[in-house]
C-alpha positions as CSV (number, residue, x, y, z in Angstrom):
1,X,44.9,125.9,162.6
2,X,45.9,126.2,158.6
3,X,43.2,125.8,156.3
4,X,44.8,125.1,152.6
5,X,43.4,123.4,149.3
6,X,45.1,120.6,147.6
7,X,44.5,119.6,144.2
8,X,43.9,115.3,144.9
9,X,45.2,114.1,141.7
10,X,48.5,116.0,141.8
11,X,49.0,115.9,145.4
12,X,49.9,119.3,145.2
13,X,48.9,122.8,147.1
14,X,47.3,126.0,146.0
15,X,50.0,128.5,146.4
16,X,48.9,131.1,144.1
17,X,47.1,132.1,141.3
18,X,50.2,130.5,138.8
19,X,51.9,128.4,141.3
20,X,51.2,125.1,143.3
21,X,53.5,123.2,145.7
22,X,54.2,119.7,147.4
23,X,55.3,121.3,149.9
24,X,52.6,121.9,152.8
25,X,54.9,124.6,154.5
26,X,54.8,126.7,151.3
27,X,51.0,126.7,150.6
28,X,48.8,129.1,151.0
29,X,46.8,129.8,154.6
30,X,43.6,130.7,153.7
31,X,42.9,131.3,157.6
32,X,39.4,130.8,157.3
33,X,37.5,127.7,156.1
34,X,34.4,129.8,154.0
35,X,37.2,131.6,152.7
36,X,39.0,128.8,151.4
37,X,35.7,127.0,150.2
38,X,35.1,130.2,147.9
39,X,38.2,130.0,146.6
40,X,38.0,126.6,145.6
41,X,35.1,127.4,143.9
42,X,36.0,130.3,141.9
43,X,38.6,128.2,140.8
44,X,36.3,125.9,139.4
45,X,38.5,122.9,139.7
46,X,38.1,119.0,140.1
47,X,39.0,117.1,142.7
48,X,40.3,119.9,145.3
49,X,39.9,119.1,148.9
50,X,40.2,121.4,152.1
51,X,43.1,120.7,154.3
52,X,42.8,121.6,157.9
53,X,46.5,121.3,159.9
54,X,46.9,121.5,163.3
55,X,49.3,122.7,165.5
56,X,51.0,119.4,166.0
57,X,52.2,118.9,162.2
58,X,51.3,115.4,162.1
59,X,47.2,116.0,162.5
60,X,45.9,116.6,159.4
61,X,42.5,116.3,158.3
62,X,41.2,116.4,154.7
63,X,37.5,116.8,153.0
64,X,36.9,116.5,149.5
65,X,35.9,119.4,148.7
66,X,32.3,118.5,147.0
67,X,31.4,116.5,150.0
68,X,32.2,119.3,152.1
69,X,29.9,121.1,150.6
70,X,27.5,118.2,150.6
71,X,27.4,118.5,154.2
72,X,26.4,121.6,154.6
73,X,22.8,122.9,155.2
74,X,21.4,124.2,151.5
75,X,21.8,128.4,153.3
76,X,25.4,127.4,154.5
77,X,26.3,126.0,150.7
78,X,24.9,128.9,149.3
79,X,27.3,131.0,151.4
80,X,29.9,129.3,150.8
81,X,29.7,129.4,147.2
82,X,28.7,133.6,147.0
């Protein structure tokens, strides 16, 4: 599985600090979804959701991130945003 954050209103993917992509091949694998989700908010941007790709490139799932977070417990948010 590839966990990667997409910016909604651009339709584009985190890459790196200067650099986002339309490409989902290119984006960066954060590997790990609480790694991802305290990315996203250190980044402190609108509208990102969490991308979660499977093996088979046409299963995709995405999550706003803020309800994401919404549906955490209150301990797991907290985590997630340390």
């Amino acid at each position: 599985m590839h966990t990667l954050l997409r910016h909604i209103p651009t339709g584009q993917y985190f890459q790196s600090l200067d650099q986002w992509t339309t490409d989902r091949e290119d984006a960066h694998d954060f590997c790990f979804i609480a790694r991802a989700l305290r990315f996203a908010h250190r980044l402190g941007l609108p509208d990102l959701e969490l991308i979660l790709c499977f093996d088979n490139p046409e299963e995709m799932t995405s999550i706003p991130f803020q309800k994401f977070l919404l549906g955490l417990s209150p301990a797991r948010r907290k985590a997630a945003r340390a």
